[in-house]
C-alpha positions in Angstrom: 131.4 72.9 45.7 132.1 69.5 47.0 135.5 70.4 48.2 135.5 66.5 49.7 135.1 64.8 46.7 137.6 67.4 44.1 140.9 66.9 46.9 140.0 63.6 47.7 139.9 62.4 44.0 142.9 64.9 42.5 145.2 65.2 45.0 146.8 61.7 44.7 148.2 61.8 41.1 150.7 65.4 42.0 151.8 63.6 45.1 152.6 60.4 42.9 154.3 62.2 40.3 157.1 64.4 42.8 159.3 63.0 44.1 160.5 65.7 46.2 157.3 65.0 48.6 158.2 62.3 51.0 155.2 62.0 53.2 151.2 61.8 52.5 149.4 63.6 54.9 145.8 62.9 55.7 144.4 66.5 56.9 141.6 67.3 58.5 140.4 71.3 57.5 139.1 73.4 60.8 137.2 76.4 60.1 134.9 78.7 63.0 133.4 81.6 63.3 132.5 83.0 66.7 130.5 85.1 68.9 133.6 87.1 70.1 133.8 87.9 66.3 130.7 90.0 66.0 127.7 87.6 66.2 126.2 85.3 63.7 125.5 87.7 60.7 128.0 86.6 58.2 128.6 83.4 59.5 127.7 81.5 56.2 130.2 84.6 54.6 133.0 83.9 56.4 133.3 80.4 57.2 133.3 79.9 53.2 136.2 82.7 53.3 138.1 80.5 55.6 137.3 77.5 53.6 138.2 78.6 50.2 141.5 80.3 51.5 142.5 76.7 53.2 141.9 74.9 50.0 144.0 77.3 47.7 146.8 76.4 50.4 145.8 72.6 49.4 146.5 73.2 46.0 149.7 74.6 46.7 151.2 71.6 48.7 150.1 68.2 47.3 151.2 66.5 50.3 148.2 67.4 52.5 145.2 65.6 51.1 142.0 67.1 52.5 139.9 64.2 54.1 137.0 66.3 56.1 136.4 70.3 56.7 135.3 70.5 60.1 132.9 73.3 61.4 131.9 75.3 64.2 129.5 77.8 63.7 128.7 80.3 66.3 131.5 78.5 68.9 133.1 80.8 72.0 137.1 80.1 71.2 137.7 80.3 74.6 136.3 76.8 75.2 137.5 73.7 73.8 134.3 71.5 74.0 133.1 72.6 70.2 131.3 70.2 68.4 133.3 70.3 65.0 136.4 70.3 67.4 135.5 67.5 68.9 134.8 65.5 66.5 137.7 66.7 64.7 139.9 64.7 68.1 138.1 61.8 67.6 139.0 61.3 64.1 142.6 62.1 64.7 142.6 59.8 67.8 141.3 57.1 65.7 143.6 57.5 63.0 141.3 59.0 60.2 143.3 62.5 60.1 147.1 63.2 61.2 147.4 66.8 60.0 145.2 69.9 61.2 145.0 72.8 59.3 143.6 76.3 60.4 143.7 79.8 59.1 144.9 81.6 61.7 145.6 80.5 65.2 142.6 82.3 66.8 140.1 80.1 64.9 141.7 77.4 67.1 141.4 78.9 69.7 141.8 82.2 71.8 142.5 80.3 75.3 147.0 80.9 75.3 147.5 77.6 77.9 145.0 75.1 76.2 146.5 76.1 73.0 150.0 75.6 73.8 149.3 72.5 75.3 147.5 71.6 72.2 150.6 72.8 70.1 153.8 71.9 72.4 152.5 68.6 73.7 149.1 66.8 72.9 149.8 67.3 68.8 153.6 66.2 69.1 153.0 63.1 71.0 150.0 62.0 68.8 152.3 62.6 66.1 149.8 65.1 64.5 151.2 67.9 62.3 150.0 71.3 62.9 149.9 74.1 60.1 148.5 77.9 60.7 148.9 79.5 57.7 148.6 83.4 58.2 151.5 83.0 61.0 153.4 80.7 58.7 153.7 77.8 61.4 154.0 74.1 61.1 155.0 72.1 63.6 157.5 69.8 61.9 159.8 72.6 60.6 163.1 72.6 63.1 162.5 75.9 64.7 158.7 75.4 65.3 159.0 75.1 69.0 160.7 78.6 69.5 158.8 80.5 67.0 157.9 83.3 69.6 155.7 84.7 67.8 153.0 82.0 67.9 152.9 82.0 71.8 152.4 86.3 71.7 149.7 85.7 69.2 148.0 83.3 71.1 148.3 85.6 74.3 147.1 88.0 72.3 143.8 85.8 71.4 143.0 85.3 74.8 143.6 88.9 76.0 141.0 89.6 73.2 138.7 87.1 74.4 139.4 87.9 78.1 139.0 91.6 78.1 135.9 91.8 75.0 133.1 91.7 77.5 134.3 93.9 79.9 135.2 96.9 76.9 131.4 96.2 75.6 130.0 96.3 79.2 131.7 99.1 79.9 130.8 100.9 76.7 127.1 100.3 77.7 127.3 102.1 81.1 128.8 104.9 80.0 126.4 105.3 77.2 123.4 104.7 79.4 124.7 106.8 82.3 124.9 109.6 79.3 121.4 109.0 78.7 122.5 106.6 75.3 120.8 103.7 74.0 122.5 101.4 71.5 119.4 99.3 70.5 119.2 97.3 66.7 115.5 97.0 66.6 113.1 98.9 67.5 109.5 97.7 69.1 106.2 97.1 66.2 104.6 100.6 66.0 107.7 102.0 66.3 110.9 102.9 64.1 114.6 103.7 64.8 115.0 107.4 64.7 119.1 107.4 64.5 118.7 109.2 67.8 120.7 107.6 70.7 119.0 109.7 73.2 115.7 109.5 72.0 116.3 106.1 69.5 112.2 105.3 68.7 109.8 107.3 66.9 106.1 106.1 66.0 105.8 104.4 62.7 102.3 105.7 61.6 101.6 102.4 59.5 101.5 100.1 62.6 100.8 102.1 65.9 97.6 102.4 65.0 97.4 98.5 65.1 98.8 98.8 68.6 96.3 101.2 69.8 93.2 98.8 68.3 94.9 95.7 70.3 95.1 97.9 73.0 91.3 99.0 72.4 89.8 95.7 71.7 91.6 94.5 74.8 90.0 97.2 77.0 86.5 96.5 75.7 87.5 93.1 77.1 87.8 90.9 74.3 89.4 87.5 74.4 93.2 87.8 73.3 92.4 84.7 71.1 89.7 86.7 69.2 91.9 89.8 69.0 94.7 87.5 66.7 91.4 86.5 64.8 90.3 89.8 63.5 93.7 91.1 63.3 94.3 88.1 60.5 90.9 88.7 59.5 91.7 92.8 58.7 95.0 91.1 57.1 97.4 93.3 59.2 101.1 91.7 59.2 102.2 90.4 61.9 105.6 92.1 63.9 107.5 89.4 62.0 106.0 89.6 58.7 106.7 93.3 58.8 110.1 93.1 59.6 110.9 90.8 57.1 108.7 93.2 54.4 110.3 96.3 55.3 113.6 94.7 55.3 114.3 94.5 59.4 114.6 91.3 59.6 115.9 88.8 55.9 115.0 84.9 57.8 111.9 83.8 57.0 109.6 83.2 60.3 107.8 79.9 60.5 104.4 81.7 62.6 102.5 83.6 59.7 99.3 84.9 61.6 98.6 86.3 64.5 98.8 84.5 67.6 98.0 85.0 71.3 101.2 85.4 72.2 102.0 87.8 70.3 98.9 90.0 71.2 99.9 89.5 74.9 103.7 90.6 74.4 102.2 94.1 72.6 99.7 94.5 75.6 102.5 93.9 78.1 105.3 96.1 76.6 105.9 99.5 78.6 107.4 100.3 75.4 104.4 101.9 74.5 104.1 104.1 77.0 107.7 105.8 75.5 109.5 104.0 78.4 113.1 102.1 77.8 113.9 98.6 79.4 117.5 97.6 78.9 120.2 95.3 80.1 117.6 92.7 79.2 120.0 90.2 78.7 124.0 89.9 78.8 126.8 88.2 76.9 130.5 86.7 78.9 132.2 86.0 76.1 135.5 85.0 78.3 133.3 82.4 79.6 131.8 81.0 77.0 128.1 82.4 77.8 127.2 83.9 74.3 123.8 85.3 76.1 121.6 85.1 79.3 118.4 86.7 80.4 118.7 89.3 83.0 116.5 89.1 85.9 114.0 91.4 85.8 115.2 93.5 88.9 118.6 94.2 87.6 117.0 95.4 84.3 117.0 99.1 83.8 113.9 101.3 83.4 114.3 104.4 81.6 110.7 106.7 81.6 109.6 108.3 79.1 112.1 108.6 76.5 110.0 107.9 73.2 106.8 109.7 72.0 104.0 107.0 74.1 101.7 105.4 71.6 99.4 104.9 74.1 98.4 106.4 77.5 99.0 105.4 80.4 95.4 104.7 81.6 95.0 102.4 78.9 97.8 100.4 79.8 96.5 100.3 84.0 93.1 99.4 82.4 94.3 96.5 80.3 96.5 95.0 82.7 93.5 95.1 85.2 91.5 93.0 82.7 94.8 90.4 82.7 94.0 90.0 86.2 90.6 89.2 85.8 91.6 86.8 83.4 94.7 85.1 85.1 92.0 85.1 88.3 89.6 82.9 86.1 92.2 81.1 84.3 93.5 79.7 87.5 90.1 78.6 88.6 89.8 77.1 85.3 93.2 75.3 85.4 92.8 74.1 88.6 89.9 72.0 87.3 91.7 71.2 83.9 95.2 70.1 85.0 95.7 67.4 82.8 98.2 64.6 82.6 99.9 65.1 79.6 100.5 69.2 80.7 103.8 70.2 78.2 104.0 67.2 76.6 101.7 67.2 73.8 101.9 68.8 70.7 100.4 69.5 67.2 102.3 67.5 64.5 100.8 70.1 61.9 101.9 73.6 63.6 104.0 72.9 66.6 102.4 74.6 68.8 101.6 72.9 72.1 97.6 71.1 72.4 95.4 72.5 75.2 93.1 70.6 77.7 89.5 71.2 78.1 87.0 69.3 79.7 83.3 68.0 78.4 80.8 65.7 79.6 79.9 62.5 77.9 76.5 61.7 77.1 76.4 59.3 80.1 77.5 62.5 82.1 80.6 61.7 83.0 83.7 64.5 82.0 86.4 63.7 79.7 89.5 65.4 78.9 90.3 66.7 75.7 93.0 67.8 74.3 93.2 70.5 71.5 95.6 72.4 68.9 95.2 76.7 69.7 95.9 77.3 66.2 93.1 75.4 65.3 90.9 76.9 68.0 92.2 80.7 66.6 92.1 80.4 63.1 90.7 77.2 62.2 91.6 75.4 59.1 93.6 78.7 57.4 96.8 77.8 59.3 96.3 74.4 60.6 93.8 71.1 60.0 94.3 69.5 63.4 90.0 70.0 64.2 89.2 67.2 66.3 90.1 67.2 69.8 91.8 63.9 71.2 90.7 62.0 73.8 92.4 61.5 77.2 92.1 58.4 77.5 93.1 57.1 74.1 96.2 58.8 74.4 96.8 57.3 78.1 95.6 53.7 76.6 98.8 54.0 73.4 101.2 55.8 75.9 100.6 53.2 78.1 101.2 50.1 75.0 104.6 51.7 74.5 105.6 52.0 77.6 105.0 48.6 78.0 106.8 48.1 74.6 109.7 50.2 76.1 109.5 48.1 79.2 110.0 45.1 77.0 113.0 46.1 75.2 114.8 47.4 78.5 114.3 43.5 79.7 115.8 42.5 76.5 118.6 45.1 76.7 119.6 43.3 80.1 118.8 39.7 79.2 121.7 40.5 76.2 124.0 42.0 78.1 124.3 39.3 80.5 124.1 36.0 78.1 127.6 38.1 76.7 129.0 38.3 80.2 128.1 35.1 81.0 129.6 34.1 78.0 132.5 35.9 78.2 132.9 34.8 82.3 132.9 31.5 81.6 133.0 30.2 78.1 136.2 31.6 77.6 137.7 31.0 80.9 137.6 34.5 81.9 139.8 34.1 84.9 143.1 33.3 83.5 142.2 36.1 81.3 141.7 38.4 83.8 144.7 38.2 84.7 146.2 38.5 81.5 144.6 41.7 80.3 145.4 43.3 83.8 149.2 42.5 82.9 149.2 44.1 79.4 147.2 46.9 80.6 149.6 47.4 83.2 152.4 47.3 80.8 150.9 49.5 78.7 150.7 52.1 80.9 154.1 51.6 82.0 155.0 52.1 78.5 152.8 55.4 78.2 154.3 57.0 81.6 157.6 56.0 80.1 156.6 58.1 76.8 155.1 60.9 78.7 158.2 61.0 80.6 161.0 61.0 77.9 158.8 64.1 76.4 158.9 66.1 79.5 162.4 65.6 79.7 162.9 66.6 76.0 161.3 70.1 76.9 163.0 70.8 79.9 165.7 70.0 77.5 168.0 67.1 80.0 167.4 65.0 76.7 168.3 65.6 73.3 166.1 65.3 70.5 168.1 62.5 69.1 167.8 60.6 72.1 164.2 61.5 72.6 163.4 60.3 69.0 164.5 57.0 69.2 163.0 56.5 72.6 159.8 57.7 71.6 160.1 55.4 68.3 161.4 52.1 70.4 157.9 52.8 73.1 155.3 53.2 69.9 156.0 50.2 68.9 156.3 48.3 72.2 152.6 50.3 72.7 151.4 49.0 68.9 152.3 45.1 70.4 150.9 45.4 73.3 147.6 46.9 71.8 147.5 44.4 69.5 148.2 41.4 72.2 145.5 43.2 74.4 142.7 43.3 72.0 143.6 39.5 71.4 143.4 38.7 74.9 140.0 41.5 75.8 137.6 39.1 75.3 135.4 40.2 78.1 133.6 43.5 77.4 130.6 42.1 78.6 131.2 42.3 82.6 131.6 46.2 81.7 128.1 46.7 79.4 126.4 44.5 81.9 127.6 47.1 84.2 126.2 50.0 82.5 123.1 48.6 82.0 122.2 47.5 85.4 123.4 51.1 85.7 121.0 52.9 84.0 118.2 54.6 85.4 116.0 54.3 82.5 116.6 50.2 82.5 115.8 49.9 85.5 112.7 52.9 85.8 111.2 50.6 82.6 111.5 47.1 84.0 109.8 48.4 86.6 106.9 49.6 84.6 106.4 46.0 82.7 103.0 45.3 84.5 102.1 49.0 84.6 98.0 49.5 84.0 97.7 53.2 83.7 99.7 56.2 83.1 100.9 58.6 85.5 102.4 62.4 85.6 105.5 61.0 86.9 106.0 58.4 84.7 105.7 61.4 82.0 108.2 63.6 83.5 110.9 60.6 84.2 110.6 59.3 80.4 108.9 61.7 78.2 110.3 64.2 76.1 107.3 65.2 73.9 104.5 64.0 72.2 103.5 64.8 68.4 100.1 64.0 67.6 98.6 65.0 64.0 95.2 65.4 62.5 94.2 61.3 62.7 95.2 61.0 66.0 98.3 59.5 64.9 101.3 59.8 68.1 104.8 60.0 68.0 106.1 59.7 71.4 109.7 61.1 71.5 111.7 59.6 74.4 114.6 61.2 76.8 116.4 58.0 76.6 116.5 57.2 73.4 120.6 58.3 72.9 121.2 55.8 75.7 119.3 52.9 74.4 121.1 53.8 70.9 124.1 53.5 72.3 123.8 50.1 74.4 122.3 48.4 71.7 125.2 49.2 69.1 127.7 48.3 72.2 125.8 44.7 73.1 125.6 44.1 69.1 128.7 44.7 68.5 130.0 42.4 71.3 127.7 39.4 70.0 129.4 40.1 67.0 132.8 39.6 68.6 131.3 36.4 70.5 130.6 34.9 66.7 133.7 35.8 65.5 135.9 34.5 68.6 133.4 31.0 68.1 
């Protein structure tokens, strides 16, 4: 349901028709859902609980007309700096929203001081109204301010929040130390056994895949051709048996075997009936929803599980990784490649591979190809034909130039405005004048800031406060206005940023450039998709920045045609 579109286009005609409703308030919905709250399994579930109970409260009071539901999904409340939240403060700053509604108070957030501030301070001086429904508050009723029970719920939330990791963690070490595993999933070949103590046992329709992996791999074959018979003998892959057997409900995008995946089987002490825990770990008081453990704080249990495999097979195949890593480094060191984690297959994602040939004049040349390709050819992926070094260094090369270009023109912009600015509107005199009414203005805002405090400390009254705080708005409105008359000179500041930016001034740099090198790659590049025609799509790190100095310097010109 397009709850937008159904408040946006029936809420007017009730509000039109009582006349007991004296005020039209633009509200802006917030809804989140986070990982203090269980993970991410019934996000979808509950977010559209929180939604639909929010918009039978709409229905109920005609005043508030919903403009936008705002979303975080997955979003510590601990921490303000939420996307949906944050765009949410933009549009109230700018005037598109002037009323926030939440369900409770810990979906807005579970940290008590930013929240108060939030409540007692930030929303009454934008003039924003503030409802949370399940504790019945709203700002703009008399008594709002010394509703105690908001502030002990909002403690509460950040008690919650505060003290949630610790209970968990310790939960965990008492468990372990009792010789308890709390684990969700359990390894391919294996299944849960409802056991804590002893939580695996062998799942006879898969080990026996692990111990041929583990076979093949022994006899020395290449991982590569391992993934190749195993699609060949059309065994599922870990994924595509958790998702048949129910494990697992989203759909995985890899559907064959890969390399990787045969190398994390071969590498799992799992196997061997061993336990690795505290793999990662979550601080959900400081936002950190998970981080990998390094591998010497992890625990190793022995032998807890039936082994699926012995222990000389797993010796032997990790001595045959050696021998490989040994010739893979000799190999690498002759293949190292420009283009190393840039490149990628447009078709499958996965990241192209360098190898080196000789020409027929005998000279090598670098090649770059797609592993999916290479394992399974065309079943899972077209991309056949390696690529060239060369031609990819000769268009890398054009666009960089054509980057190199636009930087130039970025500037060249950017300074005709300042100039423009600077001089053609006598930018002196208005120096001065904008650095007046800003002055004011702030005068006016410390003034504002000021009459507040006092109202809370309660050495004004809230008659006297009202009127003070009406009289400096508008004072604050006319000088706004008088100021954005006057602030013709944006220019001197986008000039500024410009000449500022690295990537400018990296690119003007590069404007006679005749090859391409690794560091140019690593200073500019963010990836590079090619697909089965040798097509490229070269994905830039700057590209936000350019985005946002173009829209900045066009937006100025406009203002330069409007003011002439």
């Amino acid at each position: 349901m397009n709850w937008n579109q159904q408040r946006t286009n029936e809420a007017p005609n009730p509000v039109a028709g009582n006349p007991n409703i004296a005020k039209v308030y633009l509200t802006g919905v917030y809804v989140r859902l986070s990982v203090e709250d269980g993970g991410l399994g019934k996000e979808s579930e509950s977010l559209l609980h929180q939604e639909q109970f929010l918009m039978r409260y709409l229905e109920q009071h005609p005043e508030l007309i919903l403009t936008k539901i705002y979303r975080d999904n997955g979003e510590t409340g601990t921490k303000f700096d939420r996307p949906g939240f944050s765009m949410m403060m933009d549009d109230l700053r700018h005037g598109a929203i002037n009323c926030i509604l939440v369900k409770d108070l810990s979906r807005f957030g579970r940290d008590y001081v930013q929240t108060g501030e939030y409540i007692e301070k930030i929303f009454p001086f934008m003039g924003t109204r503030f409802i949370s429904v399940l504790e019945d508050f709203d700002n703009i009723r008399p008594n709002a301010r010394d509703t105690l029970m908001v502030n002990l719920k909002n403690l509460m939330n950040e008690a919650y929040a505060k003290d949630k990791s610790k209970r968990i963690c310790s939960a965990f070490d008492a468990k372990r130390a009792n010789g308890e595993f709390n684990v969700k999933y359990a390894p391919y070949g294996y299944l849960l056994s409802g056991d804590k103590k002893h939580p695996y046992v062998i799942n006879p329709e898969t080990a026996d895949v692990v111990r041929e992996i583990f076979n093949l791999r022994q006899q020395r074959m290449p991982v590569r051709a391992i993934a190749r018979l195993l699609d060949e003998k059309g065994y599922l892959t870990p994924r595509q048996y958790a998702i048949k057997v129910g494990i697992r409900k989203k759909p995985m995008p890899e559907n064959h075997w890969t390399s990787v995946a045969v190398y994390r089987i071969l590498e799992n002490p799992a196997y061997l009936g061993h336990m690795v825990v505290h793999k990662t770990e979550a601080r959900l008081y400081q936002g950190i929803k998970k981080r990998k453990v390094d591998k010497k704080d992890q625990l190793f249990v022995p032998n807890v599980n039936e082994a699926i495999i012995t222990q000389e097979q797993f010796d032997s195949v990790q001595g045959v990784k050696k021998v490989s890593k040994r010739s893979s480094k000799k190999q690498k060191a002759k293949t190292e490649n420009l283009f190393r984690g840039f490149l990628y297959c447009a078709e499958c994602g996965r990241p192209l591979y360098a190898e080196k040939s000789k020409l027929a004049n005998g000279k090598e040349m670098r090649y770059y190809h797609c592993p999916t390709y290479r394992d399974h050819h065309e079943k899972y992926c077209s991309h056949k034909a390696g690529m060239r070094e060369d031609k990819i260094k000769t268009v890398v090369l054009e666009f960089i130039k054509s980057q190199a270009r636009l930087a130039g023109e970025i500037e060249r912009r950017a300074n005709s405005a300042s100039l423009f600015h600077l001089e053609g509107l006598n930018g002196r005199s208005r120096k001065d004048t904008i650095h007046d009414l800003e002055a004011a203005l702030d005068r006016e805002e410390y003034l504002l800031k000021d009459a507040f405090e006092c109202y809370v400390l309660g050495s004004l009254s809230e008659s006297d406060y009202l009127f003070s705080k009406a009289k400096r708005e508008k004072q604050m409105e006319s000088l706004r206005a008088q100021l954005k008359k006057a602030k013709k000179n944006e220019g001197k500041g986008i000039l500024e940023m410009v000449k500022s930016s690295s990537y400018v001034q990296i690119l003007k740099s590069l404007t006679r450039a005749r090859t391409v090198t690794r560091e140019m790659c690593e200073a500019l590049l963010e990836r590079i998709d090619i697909d089965k025609d040798h097509n490229l799509k070269i994905t830039v790190k700057y590209r936000d920045e350019f985005a946002d100095l173009l829209q900045k310097i066009g937006d100025l010109e406009a203002e330069i045609h409007d003011v002439g």
